[in-house]
PDB file as gemmi writes it, atoms N, CA and C in Angstrom:
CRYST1    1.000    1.000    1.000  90.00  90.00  90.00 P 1                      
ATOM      1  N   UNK A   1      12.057  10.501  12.172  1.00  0.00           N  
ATOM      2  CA  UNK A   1      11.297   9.346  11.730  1.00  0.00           C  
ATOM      3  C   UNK A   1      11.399   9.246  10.207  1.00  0.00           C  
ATOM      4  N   UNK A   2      11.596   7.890   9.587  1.00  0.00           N  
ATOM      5  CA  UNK A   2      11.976   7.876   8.269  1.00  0.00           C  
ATOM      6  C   UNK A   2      10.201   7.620   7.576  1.00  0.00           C  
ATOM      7  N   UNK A   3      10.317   8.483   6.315  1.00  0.00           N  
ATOM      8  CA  UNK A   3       9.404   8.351   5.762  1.00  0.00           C  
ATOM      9  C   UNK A   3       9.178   7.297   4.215  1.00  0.00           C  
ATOM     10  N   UNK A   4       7.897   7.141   4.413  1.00  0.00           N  
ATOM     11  CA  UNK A   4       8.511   5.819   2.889  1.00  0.00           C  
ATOM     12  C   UNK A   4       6.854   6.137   2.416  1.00  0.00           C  
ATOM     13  N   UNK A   5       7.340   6.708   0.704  1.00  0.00           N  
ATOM     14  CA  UNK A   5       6.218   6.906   0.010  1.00  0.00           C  
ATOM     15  C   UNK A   5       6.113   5.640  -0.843  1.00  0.00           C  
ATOM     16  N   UNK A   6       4.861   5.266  -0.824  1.00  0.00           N  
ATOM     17  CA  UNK A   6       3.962   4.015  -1.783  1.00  0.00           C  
ATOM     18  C   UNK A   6       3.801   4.476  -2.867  1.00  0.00           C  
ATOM     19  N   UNK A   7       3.853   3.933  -3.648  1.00  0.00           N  
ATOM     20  CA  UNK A   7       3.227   4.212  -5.012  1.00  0.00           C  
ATOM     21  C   UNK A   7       1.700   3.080  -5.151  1.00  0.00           C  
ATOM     22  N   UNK A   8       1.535   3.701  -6.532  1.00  0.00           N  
ATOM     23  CA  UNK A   8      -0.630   2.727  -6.353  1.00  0.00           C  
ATOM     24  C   UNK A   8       0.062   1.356  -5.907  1.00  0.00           C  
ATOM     25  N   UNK A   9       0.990   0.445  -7.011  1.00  0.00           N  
ATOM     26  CA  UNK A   9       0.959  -1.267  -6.861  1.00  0.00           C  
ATOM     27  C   UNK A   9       1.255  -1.258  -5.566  1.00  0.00           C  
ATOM     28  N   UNK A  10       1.984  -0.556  -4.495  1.00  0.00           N  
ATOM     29  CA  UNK A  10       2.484  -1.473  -3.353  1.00  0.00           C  
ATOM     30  C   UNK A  10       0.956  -0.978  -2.626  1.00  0.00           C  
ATOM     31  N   UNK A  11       0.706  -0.269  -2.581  1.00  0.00           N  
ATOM     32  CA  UNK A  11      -1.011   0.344  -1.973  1.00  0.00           C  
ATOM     33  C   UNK A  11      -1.725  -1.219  -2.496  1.00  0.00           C  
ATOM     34  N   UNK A  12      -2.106  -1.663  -3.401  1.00  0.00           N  
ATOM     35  CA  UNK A  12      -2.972  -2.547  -4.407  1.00  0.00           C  
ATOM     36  C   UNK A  12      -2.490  -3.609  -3.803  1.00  0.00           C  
ATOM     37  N   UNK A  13      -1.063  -3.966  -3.696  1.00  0.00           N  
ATOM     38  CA  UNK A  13      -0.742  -5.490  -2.712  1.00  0.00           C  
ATOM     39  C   UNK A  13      -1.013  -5.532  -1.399  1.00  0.00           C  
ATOM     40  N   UNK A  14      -0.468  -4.082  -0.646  1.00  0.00           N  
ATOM     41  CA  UNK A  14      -1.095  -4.603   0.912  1.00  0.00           C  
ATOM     42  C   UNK A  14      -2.853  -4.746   0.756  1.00  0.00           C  
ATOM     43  N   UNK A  15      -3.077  -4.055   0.109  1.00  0.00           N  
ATOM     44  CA  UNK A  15      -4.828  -4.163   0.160  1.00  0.00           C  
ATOM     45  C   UNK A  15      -4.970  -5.456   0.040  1.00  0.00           C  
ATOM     46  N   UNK A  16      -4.413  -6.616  -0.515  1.00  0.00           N  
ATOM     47  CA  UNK A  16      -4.859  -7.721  -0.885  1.00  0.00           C  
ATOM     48  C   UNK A  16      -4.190  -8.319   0.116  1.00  0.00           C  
ATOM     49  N   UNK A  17      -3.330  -8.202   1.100  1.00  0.00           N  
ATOM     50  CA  UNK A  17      -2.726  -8.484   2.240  1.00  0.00           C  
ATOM     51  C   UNK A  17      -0.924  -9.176   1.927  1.00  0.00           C  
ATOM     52  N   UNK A  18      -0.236  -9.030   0.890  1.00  0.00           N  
ATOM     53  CA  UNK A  18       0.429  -9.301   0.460  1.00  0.00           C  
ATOM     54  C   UNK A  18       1.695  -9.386   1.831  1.00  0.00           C  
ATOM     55  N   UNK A  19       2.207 -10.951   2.256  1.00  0.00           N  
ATOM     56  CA  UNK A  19       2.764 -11.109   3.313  1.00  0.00           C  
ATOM     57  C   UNK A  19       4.377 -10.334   3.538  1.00  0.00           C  
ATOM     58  N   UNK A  20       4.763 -10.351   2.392  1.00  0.00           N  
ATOM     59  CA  UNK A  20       6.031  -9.224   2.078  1.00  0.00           C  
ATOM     60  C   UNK A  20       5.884  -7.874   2.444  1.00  0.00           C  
ATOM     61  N   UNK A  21       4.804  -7.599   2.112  1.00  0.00           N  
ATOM     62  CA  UNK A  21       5.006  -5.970   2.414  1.00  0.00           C  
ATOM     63  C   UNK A  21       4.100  -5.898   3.657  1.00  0.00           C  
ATOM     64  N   UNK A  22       3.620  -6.670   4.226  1.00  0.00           N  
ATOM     65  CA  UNK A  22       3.123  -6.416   5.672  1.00  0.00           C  
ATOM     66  C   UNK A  22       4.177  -6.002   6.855  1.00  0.00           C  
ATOM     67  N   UNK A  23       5.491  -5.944   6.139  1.00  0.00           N  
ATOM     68  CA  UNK A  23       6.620  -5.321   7.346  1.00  0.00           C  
ATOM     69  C   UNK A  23       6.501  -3.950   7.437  1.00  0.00           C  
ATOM     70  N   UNK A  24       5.698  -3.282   6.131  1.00  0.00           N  
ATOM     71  CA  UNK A  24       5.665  -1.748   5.833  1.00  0.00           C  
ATOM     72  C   UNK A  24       4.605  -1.910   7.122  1.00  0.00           C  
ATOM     73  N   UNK A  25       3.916  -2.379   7.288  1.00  0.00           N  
ATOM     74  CA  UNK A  25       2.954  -2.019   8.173  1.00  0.00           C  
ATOM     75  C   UNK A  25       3.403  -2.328   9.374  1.00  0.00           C  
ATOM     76  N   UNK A  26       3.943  -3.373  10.085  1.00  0.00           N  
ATOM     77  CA  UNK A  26       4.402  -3.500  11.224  1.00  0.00           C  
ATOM     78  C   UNK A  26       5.328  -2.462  11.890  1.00  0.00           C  
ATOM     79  N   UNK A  27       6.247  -1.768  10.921  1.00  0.00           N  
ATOM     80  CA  UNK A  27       6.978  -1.053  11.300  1.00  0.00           C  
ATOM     81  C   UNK A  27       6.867   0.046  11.583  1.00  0.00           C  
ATOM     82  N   UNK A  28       5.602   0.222  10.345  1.00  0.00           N  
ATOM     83  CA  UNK A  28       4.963   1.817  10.870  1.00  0.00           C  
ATOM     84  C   UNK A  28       3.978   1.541  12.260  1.00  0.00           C  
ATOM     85  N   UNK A  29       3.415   0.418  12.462  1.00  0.00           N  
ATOM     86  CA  UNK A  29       2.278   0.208  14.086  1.00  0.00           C  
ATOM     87  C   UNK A  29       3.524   0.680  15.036  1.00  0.00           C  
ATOM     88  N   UNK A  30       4.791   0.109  14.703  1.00  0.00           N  
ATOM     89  CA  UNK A  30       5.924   0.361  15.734  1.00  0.00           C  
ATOM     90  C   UNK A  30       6.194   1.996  16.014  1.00  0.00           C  
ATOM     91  N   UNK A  31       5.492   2.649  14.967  1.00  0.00           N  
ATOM     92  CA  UNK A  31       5.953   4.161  15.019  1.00  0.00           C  
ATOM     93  C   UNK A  31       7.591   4.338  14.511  1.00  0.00           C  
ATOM     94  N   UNK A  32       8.220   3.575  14.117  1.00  0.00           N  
ATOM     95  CA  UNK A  32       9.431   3.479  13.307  1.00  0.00           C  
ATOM     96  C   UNK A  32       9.220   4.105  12.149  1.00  0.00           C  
ATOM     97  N   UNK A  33       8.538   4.314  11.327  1.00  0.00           N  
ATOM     98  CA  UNK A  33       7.986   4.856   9.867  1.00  0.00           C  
ATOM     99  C   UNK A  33       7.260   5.399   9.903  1.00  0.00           C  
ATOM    100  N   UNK A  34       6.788   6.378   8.915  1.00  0.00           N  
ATOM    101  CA  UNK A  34       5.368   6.996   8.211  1.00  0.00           C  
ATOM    102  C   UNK A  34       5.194   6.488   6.755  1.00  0.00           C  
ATOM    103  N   UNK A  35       4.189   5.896   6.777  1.00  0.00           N  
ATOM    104  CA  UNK A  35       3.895   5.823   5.341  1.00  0.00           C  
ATOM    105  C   UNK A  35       2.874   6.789   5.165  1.00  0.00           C  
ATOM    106  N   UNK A  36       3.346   7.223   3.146  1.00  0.00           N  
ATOM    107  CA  UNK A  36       2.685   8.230   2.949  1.00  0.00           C  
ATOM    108  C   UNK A  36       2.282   7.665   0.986  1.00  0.00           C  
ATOM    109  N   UNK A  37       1.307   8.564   0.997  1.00  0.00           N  
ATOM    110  CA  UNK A  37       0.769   8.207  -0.644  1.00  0.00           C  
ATOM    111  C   UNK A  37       0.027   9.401  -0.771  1.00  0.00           C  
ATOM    112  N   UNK A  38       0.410   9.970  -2.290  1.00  0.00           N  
ATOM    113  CA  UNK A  38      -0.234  10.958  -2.704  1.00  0.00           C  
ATOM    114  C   UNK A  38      -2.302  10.797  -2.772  1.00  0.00           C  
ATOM    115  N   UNK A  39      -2.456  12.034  -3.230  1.00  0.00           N  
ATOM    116  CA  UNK A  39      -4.145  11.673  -3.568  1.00  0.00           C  
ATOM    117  C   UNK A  39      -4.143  10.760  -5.169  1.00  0.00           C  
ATOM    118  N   UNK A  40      -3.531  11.279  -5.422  1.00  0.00           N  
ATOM    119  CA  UNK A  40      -3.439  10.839  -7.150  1.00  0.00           C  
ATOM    120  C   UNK A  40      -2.926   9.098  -7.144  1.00  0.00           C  
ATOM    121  N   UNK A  41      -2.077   8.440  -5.894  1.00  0.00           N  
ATOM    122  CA  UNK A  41      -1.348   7.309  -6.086  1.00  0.00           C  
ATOM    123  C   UNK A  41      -2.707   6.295  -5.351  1.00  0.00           C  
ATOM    124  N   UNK A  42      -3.181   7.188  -4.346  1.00  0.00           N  
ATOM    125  CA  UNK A  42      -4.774   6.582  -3.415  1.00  0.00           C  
ATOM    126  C   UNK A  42      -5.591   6.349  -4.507  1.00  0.00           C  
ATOM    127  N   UNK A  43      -5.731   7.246  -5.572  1.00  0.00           N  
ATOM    128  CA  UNK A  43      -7.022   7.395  -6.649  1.00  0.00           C  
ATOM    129  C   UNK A  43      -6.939   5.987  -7.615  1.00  0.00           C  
ATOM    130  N   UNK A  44      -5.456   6.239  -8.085  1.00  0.00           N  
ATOM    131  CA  UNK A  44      -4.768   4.984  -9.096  1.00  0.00           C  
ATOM    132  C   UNK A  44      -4.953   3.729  -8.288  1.00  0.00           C  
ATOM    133  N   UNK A  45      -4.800   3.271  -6.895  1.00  0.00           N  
ATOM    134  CA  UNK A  45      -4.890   2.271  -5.843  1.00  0.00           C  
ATOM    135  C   UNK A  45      -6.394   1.809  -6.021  1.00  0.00           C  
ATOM    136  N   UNK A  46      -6.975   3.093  -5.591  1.00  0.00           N  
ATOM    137  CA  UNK A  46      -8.766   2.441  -5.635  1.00  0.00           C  
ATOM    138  C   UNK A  46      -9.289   2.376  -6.504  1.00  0.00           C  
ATOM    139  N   UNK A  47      -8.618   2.560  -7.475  1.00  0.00           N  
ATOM    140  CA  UNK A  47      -9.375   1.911  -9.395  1.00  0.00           C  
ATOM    141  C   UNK A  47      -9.080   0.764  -9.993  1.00  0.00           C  
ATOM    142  N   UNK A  48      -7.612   0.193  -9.604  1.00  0.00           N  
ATOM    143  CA  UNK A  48      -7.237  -1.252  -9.569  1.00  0.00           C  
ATOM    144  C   UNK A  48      -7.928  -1.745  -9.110  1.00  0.00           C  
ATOM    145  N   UNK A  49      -7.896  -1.716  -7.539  1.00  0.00           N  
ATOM    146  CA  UNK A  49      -9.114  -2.325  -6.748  1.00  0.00           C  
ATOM    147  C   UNK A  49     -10.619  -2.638  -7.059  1.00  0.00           C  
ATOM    148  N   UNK A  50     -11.036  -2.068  -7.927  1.00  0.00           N  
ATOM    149  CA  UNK A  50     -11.919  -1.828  -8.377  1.00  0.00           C  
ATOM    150  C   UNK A  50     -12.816  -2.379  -9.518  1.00  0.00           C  
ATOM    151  N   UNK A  51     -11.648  -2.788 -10.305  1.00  0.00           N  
ATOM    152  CA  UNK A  51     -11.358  -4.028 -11.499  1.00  0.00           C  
ATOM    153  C   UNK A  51     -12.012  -4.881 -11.188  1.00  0.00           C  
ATOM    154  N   UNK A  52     -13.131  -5.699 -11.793  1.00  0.00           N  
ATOM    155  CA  UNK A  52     -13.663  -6.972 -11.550  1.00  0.00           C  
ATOM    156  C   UNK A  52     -12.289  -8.236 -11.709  1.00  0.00           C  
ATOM    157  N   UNK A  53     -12.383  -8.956 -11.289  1.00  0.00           N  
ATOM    158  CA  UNK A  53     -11.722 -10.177 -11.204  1.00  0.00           C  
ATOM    159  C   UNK A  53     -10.021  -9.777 -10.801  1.00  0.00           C  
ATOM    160  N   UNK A  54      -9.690  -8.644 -10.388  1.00  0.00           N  
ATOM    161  CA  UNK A  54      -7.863  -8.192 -10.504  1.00  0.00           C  
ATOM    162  C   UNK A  54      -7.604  -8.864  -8.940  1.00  0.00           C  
ATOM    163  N   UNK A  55      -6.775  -9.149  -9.223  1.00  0.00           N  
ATOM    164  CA  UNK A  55      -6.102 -10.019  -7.904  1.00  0.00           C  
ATOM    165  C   UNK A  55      -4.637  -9.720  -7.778  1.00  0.00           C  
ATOM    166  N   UNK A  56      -3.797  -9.775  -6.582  1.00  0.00           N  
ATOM    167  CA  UNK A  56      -2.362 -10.035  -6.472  1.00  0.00           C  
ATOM    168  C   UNK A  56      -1.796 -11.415  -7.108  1.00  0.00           C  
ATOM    169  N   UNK A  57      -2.347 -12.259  -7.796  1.00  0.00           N  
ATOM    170  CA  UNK A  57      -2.291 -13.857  -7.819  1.00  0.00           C  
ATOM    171  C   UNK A  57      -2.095 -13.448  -9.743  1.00  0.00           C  
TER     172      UNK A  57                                                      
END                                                                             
């Protein structure tokens, strides 16, 4: 099974539902992939997020 590491921004776009990278997700529901993200790339992800007014836009 092929593995595919995220870094924080692509973490920060699917969070916002970003229609491009929703194939990362389909493919992994398929069990075709693992996605993986460090603690440190999760930490950097949920502090963007976190930002008043930060958007994918």
């Amino acid at each position: 099974m092929d593995r595919l590491f995220l870094d924080a921004n692509v973490l920060f776009f699917i969070a916002y539902g970003s229609s491009s990278l929703e194939v990362f997700w389909n493919i992994c529901r398929q069990g075709r992939c693992k996605l993986l993200a460090s603690a440190y790339v999760i930490e950097e992800a949920m502090r963007n997020l976190s930002v008043p007014g930060r958007s994918n836009g």
